[in-house]
N, C-alpha and C positions, 0 to 999 in steps of 0.2 A: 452526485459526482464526488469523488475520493477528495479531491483537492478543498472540498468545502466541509468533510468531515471535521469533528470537533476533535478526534483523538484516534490514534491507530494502536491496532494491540502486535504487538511484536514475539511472533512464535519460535519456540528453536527447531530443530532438527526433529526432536521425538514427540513435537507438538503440546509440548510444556511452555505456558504464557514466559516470557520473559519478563516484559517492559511493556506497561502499557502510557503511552506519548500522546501529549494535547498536540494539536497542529498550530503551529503560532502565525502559520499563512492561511487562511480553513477564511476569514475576511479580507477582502482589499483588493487592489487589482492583481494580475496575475497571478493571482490563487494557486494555477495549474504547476508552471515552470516553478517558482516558488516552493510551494511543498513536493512537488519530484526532486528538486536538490534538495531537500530537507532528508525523504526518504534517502536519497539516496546515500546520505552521510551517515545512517544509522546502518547502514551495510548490508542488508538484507538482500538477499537472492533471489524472492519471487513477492511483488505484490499484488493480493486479493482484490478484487472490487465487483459489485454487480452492474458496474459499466463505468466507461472513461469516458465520455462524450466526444466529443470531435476537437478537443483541444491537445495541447500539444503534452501531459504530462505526460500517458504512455510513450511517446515517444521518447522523452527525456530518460524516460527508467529503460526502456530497451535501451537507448545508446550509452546508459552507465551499465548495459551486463546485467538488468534486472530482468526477470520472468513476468509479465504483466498477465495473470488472468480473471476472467471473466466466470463469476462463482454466484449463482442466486441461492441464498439460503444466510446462516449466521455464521459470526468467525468460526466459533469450534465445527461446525460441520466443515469449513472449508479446512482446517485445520487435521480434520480428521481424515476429510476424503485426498485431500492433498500432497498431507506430508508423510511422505514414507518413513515408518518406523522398521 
């Protein structure tokens, strides 16, 4: 699950790493709501995952105007298949 990831890598537009971020909620309760407001402060437009469980993060990132999808493989492949250059 995203929310328990150790770190998230932050792509730009031409699918150039930006910023790659520890999750400082990834332990403890509400893991999910937690790091979706996390993400969501670092401003990104679509976040990657090979799944969101049944918990409420995706939900959080869609109602801030995030893109939430569902990508099995590694970041530069979603990165690549993803983001339109």
């Amino acid at each position: 699950m995203p929310a328990h990831a150790p770190y998230f890598i932050v792509y730009d537009k031409s699918g150039k790493i930006l910023d790659i971020v520890q999750n400082p909620y990834r332990v403890g309760p509400a893991a999910g709501p937690k790091t979706a407001e996390f993400i969501s402060g670092l401003g990104v437009k679509m976040f990657v995952a090979e799944s969101f469980g049944a918990g409420r993060m995706s939900v959080i990132l869609n109602s801030s105007g995030i893109k939430t999808v569902i990508f099995h493989g590694t970041a530069d492949e979603a990165a690549k298949k993803l983001i339109k250059k």
